[in-house]
N, C-alpha and C positions, 0 to 999 in steps of 0.2 A: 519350358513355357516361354511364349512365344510374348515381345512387349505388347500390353494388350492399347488400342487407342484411345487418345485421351489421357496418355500417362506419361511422366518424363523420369528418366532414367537420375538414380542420386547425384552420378555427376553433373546432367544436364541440371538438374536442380540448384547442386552448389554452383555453377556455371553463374545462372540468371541472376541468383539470390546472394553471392557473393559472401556466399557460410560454405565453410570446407567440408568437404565428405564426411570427415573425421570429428565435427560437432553436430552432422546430424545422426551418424549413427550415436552419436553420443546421447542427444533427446529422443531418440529412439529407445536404446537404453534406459532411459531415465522415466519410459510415458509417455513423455508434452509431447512427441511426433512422433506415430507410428506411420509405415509407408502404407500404401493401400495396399500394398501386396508385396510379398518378398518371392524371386523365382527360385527354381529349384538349384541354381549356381550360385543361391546364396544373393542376389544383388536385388537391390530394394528399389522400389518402385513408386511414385507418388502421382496423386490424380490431384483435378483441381479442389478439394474442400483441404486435403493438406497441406496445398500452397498456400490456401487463404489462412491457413490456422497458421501456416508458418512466419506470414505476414505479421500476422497480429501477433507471435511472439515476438518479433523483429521492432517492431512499436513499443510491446512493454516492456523490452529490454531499453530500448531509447527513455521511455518514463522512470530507471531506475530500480525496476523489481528484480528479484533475483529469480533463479529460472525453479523454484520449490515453490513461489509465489503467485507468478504465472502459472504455473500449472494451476492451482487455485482459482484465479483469476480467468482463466481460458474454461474451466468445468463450471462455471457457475455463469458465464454467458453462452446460453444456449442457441441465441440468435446471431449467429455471424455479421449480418446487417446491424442489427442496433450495437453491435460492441464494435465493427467499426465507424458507425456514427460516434461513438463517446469518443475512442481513438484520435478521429478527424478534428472533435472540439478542442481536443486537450493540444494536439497540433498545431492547431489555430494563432490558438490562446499564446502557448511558448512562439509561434512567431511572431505574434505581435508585441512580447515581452523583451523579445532579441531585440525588433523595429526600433524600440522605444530608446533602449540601451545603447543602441547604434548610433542615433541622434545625439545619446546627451556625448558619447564620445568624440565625436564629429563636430560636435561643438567645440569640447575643450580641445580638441587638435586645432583648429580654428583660434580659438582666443589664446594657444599657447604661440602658435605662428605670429599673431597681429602681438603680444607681449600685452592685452588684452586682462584687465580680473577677469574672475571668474568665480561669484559666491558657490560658499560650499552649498547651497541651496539648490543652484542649478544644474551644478558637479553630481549630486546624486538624484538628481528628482525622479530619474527612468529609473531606478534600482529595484528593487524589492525588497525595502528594509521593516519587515514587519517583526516589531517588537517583540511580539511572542513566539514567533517563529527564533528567533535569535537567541531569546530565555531557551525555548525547548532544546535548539542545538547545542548551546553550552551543557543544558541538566543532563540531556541523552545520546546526543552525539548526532553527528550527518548521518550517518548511516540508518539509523531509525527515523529521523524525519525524512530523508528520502525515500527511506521504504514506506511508509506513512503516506505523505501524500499522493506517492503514486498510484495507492492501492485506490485513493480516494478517487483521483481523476481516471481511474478505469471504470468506476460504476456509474450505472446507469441510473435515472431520477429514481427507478423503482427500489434499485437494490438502495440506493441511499436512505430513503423511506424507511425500507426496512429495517437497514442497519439503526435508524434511531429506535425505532420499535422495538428491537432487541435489548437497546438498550436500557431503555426503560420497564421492560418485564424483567432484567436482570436487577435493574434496581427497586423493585416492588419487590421481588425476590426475597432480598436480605430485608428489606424495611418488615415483611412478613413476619419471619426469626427474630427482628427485632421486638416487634409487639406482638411475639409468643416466649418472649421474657429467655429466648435464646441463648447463652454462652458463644460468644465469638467464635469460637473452637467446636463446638459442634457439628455433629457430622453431618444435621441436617443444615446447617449453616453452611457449613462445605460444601455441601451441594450446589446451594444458592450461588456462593461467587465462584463456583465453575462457571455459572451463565454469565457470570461478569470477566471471567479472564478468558472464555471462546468469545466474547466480543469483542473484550482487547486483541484476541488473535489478528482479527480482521484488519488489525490495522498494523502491529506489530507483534513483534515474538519477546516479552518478557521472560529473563529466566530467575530462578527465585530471588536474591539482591534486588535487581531493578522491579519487581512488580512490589513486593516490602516497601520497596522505595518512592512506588506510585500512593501506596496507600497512604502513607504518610504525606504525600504532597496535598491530598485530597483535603486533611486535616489542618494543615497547615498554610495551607496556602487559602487567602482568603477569596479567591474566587473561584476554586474549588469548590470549598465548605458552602458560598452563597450556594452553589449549584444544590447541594444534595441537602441543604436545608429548609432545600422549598419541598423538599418530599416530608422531611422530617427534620427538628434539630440536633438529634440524638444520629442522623444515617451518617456522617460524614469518620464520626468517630467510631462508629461499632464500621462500619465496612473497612475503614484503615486497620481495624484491630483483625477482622473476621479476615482481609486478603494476608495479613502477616503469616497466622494460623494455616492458612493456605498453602501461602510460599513453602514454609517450613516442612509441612505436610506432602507437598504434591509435588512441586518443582527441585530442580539440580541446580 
């Protein structure tokens, strides 16, 4: 079979795109990239909707996702165009975060030159020291809140929409089993926070430890509990009990 036009050859691909042969037959392997054609000598072929998908995995790899995630991520934006619009914002955004960061350094190299103070106020003001951000990473570690917000600044206003609407049928869910006088453990109760742990998916992979561990934060932690007390006062603590039951149950 003859190279058909319109197509580049896998080295030509890892050429342009500066990903070794040897990682794309890997996502090939793997799903996230198949070529548009493989020829009969065995060598794999790619047209232009696979560079652009290869793009955009080249993006969500830069956002932190792992390549099990993207794939995810890449099947649920259907629109090449609007998922490299979200792409481009999130780009933006991280350059203007770097801009900012650049400055306050440039500063202090500055005022350390002149022997110049320099309030700790000014020292961090371009940072991104968000409180809860900082709580999360100590409770769950960088690696879940990096996966975490990446998955976020990949969706689009629609899917985020959504994702709260999921939300919120997951938590009507259990409040349901609650006011049918339910046992936490119950299987129809299990049911229920399946719709709440394929939400948590969405954003991270609990394994049984850490989702036990969520539920109980939800109880204990009092901005939590404010959240799921506006559904009910009684949700905070039967859903912490009902994901335990869960954990135990479903998850390794």
């Amino acid at each position: 079979m003859m190279q058909e036009e319109g197509t580049w050859s896998i080295s030509e691909v890892a050429k342009a795109s500066k990903v070794s042969s040897r990682t794309l037959r890997h996502y090939d392997q793997l799903g996230l990239l198949e070529p548009a054609y493989t020829a009969h000598n065995g060598y794999r072929y790619y047209g232009e909707p696979e560079l652009l998908r290869l793009q955009r995995i080249l993006l969500l790899r830069e956002l932190g996702l792992g390549l099990e995630t993207i794939g995810e991520v890449l099947d649920g934006q259907a629109d090449p165009v609007e998922a490299l619009a979200v792409h481009r914002k999130w780009l933006l955004a991280e350059r203007d975060r770097l801009d900012r960061m650049s400055r306050t350094v440039d500063a202090t190299i500055t005022a350390l030159r002149q022997g110049a103070p320099m309030s700790a106020e000014n020292m961090f003001k371009d940072f991104d020291n968000n409180p809860y951000e900082a709580e999360a990473r100590e409770r769950w570690g960088d690696k879940v809140v990096d996966e975490s917000k990446a998955r976020h600044a990949a969706m689009t206003p629609a899917q985020k929409q959504e994702f709260m609407e999921q939300a919120d049928a997951a938590n009507r869910a259990v409040l349901d089993c609650l006011n049918a006088g339910l046992p936490a453990d119950d299987a129809r109760t299990l049911a229920a926070v399946e719709l709440h742990y394929q939400w948590i998916l969405r954003s991270w992979t609990p394994n049984r430890e850490s989702y036990a561990r969520l539920g109980r934060m939800y109880v204990e932690d009092a901005r939590f509990k404010a959240f799921y007390d506006k559904y009910d006062e009684r949700l905070a603590g039967y859903l912490g009990e009902a994901m335990t039951a869960y954990a135990q149950a479903r998850l390794s």
